[in-house]
N, C-alpha and C positions, 0 to 999 in steps of 0.2 A: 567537477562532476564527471564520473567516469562513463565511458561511452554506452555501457550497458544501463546505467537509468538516465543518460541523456534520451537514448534511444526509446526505455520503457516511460519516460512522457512525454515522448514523440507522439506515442500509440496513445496514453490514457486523453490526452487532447482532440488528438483524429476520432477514436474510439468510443472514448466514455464521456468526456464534455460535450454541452448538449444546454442552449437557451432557449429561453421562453418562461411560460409558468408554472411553479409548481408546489406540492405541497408537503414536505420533511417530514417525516416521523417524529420530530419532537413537536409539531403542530405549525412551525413557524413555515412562509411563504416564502420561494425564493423565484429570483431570475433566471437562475441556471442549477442543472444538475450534474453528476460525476456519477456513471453507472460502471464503478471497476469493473462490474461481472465480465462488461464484453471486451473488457483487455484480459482480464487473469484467464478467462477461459479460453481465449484467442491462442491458436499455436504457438503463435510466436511470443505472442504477451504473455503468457504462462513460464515459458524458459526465462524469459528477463526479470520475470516476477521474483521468483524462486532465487535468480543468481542474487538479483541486486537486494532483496531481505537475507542472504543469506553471509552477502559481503559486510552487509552492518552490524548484523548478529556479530560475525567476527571482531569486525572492526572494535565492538562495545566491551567486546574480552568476556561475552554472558556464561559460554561456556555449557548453553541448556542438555538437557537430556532431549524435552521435545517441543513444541510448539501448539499451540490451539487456539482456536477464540468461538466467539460467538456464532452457529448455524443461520444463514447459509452464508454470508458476506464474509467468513474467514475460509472457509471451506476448500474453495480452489486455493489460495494465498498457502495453507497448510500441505497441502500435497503439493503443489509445486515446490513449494520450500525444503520438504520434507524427502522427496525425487532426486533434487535437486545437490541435496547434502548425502545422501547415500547412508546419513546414519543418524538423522535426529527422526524421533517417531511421532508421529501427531494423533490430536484428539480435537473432537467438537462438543462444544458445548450447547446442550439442546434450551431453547428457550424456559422451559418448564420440563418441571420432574416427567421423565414417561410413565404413562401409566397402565400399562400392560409390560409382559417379558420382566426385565431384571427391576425395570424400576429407576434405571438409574438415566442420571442428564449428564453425567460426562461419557461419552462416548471413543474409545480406542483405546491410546495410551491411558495405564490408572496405575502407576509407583505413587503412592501416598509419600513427599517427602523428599519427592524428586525436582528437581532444577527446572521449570517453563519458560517461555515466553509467548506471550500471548499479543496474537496478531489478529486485524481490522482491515478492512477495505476502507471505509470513509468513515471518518471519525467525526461523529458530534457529540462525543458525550455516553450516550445511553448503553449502546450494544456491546463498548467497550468494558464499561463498569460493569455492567452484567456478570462478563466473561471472568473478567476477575476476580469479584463476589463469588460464584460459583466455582471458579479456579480454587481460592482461595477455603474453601468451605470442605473442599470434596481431599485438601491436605497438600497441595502444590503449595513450593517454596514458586512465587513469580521473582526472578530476576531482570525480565525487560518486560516492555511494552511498547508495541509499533504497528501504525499503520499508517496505509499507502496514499492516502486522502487524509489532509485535516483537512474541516470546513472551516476552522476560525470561525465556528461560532461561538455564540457572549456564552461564558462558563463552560464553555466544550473542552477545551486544553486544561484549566483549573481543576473541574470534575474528574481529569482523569489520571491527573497529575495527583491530583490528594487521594485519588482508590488505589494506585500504584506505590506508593510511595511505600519504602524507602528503595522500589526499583525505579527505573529511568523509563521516561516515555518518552519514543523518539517516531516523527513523523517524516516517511519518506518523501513527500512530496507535500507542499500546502497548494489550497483550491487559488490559490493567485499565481502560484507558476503557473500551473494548468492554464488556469484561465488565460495569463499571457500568450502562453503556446499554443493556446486554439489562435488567440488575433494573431498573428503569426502566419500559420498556417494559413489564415485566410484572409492575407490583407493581399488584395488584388490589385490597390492603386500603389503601391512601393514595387518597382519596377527593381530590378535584380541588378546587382552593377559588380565592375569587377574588382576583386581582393587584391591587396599591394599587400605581401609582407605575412599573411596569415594562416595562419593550421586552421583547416576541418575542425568543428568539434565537435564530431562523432571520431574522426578516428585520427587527427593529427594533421594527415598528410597537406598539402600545398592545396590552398582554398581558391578558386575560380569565382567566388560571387561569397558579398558580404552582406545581401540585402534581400528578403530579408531574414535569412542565417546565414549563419559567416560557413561556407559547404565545399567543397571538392568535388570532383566529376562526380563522383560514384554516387554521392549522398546530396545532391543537388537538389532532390526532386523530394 
């Protein structure tokens, strides 16, 4: 893991994980939530947002023209991304047709024919299909598919793997890292002890405490 999304789910764990009760938009109940909004719109999480979707994009060889997904949960991910690369252009997909003005529900970027990838905050399933249904309707060729949250919910990866398809869906982070990373961050009875032999990993250097991340002065805390 490179230190820029070690770092950005350092943040979605502090930031955006969040237990208790709650009730999903696909109707099911959960224990805990993942609100990307307040890492992607976060200073900082915005710049790490943009770099680390933008390393994978590479990484996949997609090669898009632009980026988009679903309004509002892709919305900061797209201009970050888009800021970020100095040269891919983005669009948002409005939930439903508008209906006043042009009429239309893709919004920015509109090359009929043009190269996408279409990107997600937390993925269950729905908001993504959307995006691609509508991507796909309005004349974009999709070449990837990614976002920053799976939930690994039942048919959620399936669904979106068979609306994508024959492009790739790739999730930057699944909700059980996260979820690790929060106990992590707040486990108070594992007492900090000191590293023999180990790199930082956030940035390599000589680690001071393995417990409970393995850290260096700087990134200790």
């Amino acid at each position: 893991m490179t230190a820029a999304r070690q770092e950005l789910l350092r943040l979605l764990a502090s930031k955006s994980f969040r237990r208790g009760d709650f009730n999903l938009s696909s109707g099911a109940s959960s224990d805990y939530y993942v609100d990307c909004r307040t890492t992607t719109l976060d200073a900082q999480g915005a710049r790490l947002t943009g770099q680390v979707f933008l390393e994978e994009i590479r990484a996949q060889g997609w090669k898009p023209q632009a980026i988009g997904g679903l309004t509002m949960g892709a919305d900061p991910i797209v201009t970050a991304v888009s800021v970020t690369s100095g040269e891919l252009d983005g669009f948002l997909v409005r939930k439903a047709d508008k209906q006043h003005g042009t009429g239309q529900r893709i919004e920015g970027f509109r090359e009929k024919g043009a190269r996408v990838v279409i990107v997600d905050d937390v993925c269950t399933g729905a908001s993504t299909v959307q995006a691609i249904d509508a991507a796909r309707d309005f004349g974009f060729e999709i070449v990837g598919v990614m976002c920053l949250v799976e939930r690994q919910e039942a048919r959620g990866r399936t669904s979106v793997e068979k609306a994508s398809a024959p492009a790739r869906f790739v999730a930057i982070f699944n909700a059980d890292e996260v979820r690790r990373e929060h106990a992590l961050q707040n486990d108070e009875t594992s007492p900090s002890v000191l590293a023999v032999g180990a790199g930082c990993e956030i940035c390599g250097r000589p680690a001071i405490m393995n417990r409970p991340r393995v850290r260096c002065e700087e990134h200790k805390v």
